[in-house]
DRENGUKE-267127 format. One line per 10 residues: number of its first residue (from 1); for each residue x, y, z of N, C-alpha, C, O. Coordinates in pm, 1 decimal. Last residue first. Example, Ala and Ser with C-alpha at 12.3 -4.5 7.8 and 13.67 -1.06 7.14 Angstrom:
2
2) 1285.0/-225.0/708.0/1367.0/-106.0/714.0/1290.0/3.0/787.0/1340.9/113.8/803.9 ~ 1319.0/-569.0/780.0/1230.0/-450.0/780.0/1320.0/-330.0/780.0/1423.6/-331.9/846.5
END
This chain:
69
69) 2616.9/17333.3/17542.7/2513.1/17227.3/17422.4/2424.2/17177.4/17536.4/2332.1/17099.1/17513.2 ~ 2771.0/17534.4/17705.8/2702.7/17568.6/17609.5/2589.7/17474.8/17543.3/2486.8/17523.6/17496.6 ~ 2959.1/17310.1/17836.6/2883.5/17336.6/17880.0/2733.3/17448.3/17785.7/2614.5/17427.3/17810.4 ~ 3084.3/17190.6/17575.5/3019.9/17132.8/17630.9/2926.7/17185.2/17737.4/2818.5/17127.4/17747.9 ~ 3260.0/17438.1/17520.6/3154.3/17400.3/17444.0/3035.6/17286.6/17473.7/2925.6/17284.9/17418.4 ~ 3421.6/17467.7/17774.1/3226.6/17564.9/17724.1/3197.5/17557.6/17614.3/3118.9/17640.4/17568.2 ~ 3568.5/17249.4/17711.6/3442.4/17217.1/17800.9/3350.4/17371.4/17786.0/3227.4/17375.3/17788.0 ~ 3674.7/17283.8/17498.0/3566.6/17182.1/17495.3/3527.7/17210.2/17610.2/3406.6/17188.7/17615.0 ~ 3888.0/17499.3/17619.8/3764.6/17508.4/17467.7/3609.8/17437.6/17511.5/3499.5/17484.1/17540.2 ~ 3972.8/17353.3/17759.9/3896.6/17450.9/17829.3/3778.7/17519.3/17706.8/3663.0/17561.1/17703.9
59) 4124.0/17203.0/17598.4/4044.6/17091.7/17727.0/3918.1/17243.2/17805.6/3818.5/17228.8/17876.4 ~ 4282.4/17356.9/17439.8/4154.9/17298.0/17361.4/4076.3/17255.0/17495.3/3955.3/17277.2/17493.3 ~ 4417.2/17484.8/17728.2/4323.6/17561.2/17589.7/4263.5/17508.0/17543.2/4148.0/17549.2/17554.7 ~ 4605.0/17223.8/17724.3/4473.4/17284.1/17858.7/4425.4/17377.5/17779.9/4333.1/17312.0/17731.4 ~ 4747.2/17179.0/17528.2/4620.8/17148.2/17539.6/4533.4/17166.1/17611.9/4413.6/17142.4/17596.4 ~ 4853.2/17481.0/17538.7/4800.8/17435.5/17378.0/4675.8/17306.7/17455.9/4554.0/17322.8/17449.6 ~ 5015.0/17392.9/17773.1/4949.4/17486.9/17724.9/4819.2/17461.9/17640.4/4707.8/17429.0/17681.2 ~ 5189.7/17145.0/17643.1/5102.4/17130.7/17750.8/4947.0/17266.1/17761.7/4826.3/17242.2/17758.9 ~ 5341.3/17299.2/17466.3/5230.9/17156.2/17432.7/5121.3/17162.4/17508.4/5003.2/17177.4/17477.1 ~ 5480.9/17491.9/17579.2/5424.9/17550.8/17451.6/5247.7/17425.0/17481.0/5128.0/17445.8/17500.4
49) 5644.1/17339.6/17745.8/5549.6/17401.4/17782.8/5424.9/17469.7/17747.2/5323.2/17499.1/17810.0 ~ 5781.2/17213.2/17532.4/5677.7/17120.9/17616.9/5597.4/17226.8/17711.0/5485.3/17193.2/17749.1 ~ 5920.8/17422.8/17424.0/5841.8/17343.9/17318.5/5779.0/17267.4/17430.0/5663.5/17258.5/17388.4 ~ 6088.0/17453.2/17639.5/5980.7/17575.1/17594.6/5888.7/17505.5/17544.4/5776.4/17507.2/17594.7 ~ 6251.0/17250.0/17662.7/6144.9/17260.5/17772.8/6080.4/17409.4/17749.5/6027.6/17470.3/17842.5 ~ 6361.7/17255.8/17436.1/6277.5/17130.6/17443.4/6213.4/17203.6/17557.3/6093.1/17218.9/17536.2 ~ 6504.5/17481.4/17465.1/6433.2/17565.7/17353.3/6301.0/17408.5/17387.4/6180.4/17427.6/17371.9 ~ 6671.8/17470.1/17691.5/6554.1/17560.3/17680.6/6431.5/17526.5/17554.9/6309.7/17543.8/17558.5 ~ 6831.4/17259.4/17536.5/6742.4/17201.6/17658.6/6620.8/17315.1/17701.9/6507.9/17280.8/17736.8 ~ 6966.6/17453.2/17378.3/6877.5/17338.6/17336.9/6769.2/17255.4/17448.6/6657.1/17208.1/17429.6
39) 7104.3/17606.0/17513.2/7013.2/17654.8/17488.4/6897.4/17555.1/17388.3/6785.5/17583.0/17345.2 ~ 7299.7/17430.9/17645.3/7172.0/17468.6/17707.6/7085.6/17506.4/17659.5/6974.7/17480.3/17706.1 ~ 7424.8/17357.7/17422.0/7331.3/17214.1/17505.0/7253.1/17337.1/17594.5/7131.5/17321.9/17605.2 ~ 7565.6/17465.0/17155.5/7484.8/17476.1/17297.1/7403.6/17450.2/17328.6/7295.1/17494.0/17290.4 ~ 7732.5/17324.6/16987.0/7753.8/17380.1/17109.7/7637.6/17380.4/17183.7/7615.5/17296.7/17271.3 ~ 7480.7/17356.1/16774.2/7534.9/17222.8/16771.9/7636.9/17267.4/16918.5/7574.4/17201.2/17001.4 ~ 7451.4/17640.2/16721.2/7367.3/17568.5/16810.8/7422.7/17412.9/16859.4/7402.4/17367.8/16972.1 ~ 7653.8/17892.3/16756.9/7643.0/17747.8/16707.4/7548.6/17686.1/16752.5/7569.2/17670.2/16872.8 ~ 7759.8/18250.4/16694.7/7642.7/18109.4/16774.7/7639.0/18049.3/16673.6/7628.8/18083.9/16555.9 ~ 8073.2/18350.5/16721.0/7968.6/18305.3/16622.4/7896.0/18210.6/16731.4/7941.4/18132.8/16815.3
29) 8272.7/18329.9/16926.4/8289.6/18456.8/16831.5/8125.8/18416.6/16703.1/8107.9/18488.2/16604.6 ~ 8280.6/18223.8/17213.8/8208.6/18218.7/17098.5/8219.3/18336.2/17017.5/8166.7/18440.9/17055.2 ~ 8314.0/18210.7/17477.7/8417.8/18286.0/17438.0/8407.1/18242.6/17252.5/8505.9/18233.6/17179.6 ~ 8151.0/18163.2/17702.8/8209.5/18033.9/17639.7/8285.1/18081.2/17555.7/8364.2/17992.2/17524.7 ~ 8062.1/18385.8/17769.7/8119.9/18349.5/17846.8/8172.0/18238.5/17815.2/8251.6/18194.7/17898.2 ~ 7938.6/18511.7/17496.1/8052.6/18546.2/17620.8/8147.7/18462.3/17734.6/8265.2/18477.1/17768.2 ~ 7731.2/18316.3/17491.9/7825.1/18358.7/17392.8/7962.5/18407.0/17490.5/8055.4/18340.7/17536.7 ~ 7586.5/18340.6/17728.2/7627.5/18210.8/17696.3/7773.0/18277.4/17577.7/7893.0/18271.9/17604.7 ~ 7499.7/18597.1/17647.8/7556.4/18552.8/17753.3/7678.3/18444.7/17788.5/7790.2/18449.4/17839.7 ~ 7304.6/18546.5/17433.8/7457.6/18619.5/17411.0/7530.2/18591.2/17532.7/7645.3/18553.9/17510.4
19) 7114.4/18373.7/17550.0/7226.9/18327.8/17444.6/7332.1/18395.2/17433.3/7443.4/18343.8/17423.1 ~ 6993.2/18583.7/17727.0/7081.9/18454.0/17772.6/7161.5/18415.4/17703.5/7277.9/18405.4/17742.3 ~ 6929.8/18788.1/17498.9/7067.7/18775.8/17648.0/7084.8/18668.6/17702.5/7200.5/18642.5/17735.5 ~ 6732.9/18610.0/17361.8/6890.6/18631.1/17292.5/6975.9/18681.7/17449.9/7067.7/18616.1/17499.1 ~ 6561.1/18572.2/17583.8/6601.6/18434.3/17540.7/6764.6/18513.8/17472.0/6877.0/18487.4/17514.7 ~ 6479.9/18878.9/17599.0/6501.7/18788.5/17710.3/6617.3/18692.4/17687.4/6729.8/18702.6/17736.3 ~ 6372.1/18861.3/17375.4/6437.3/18952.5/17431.3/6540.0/18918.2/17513.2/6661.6/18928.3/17496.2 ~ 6151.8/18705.0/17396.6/6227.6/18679.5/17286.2/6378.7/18753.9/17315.6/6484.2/18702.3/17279.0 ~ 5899.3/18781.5/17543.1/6009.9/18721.6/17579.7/6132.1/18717.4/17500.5/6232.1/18731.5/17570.9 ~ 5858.9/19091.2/17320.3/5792.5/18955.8/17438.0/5925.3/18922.2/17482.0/6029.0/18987.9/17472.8
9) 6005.2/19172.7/17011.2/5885.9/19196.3/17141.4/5883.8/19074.3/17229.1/5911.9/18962.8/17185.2 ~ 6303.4/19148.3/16955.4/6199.4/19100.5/16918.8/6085.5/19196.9/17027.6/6121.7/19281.4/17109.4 ~ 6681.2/19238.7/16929.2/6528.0/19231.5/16970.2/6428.9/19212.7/16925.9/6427.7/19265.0/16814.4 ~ 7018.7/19130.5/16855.1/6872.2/19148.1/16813.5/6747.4/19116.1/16898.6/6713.0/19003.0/16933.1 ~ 7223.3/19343.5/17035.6/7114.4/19181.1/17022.7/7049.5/19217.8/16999.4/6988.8/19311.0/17052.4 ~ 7615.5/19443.4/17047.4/7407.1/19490.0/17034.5/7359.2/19320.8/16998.5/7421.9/19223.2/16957.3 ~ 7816.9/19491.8/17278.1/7781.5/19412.9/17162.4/7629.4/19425.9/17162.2/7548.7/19419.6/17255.0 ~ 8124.5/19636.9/17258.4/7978.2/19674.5/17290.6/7921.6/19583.1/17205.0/7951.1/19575.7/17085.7 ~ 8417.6/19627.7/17455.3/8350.8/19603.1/17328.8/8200.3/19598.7/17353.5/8156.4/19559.4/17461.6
END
């Protein structure tokens, strides 16, 4: 059986083969998220990497704005 995944650009790509993966192999005829603890533990340790990111960017903002004044 051939199963197609929706693609995105970037990583995104990526993230649905894991999920379909997961699908497969837990023998999921439909994604549930309420099931899947892993892909919930991805999606918290994306969202904290997302954070962390986000603030070393403003901390690098401010400082050539600080070095600039």
């Amino acid at each position: 059986m051939t199963r197609r995944i929706w693609r995105s650009g970037g990583r995104s790509g990526t993230e649905w083969r894991s999920v379909a993966a997961v699908m497969v192999r837990e023998g999921w005829s439909v994604y549930d998220i309420e099931q899947d603890v892993q892909g919930r533990e991805w999606a918290r340790d994306r969202g904290a990497r997302r954070y962390r990111a986000v603030v070393r960017h403003v901390a690098r903002q401010q400082e050539r704005q600080d070095a600039r004044d």
